[in-house]
Steps between C-alpha positions, in 0.01 A plus 500: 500500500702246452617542152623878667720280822631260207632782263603681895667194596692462112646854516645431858779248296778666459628561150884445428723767386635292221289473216582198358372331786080371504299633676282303714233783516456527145343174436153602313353173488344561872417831435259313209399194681350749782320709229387190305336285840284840570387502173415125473310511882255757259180344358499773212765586228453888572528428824786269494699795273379722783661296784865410327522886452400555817764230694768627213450873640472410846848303476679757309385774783613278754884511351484837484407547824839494605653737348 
């Protein structure tokens, strides 16, 4: 759940029209760091692969959401 509100709450910055500009949202490394703690909380390797796919899905549903 809260890997879906974190990729929610990313797609609510607004992206400039210029595209030479960064932008903020794109940053991957949290997008990562989310997947990689649920994996590590896991006792088990499948498990752990299981979880970081899981949090990665949930947070890429959660930008969409949006839209």
């Amino acid at each position: 759940m809260g890997a879906g509100l974190f990729g929610l709450a990313i797609s609510a910055i607004p992206s400039p029209h210029d595209v030479l500009v960064f932008w903020v949202g794109n940053f991957s490394s949290p997008w990562a760091v989310i997947a990689f703690f649920a994996g590590w909380a896991q006792r088990s390797a499948v498990r752990a692969a299981v979880a970081g796919a899981m949090v990665g899905a949930a947070t890429v549903v959660g930008f969409s959401a949006s839209f």
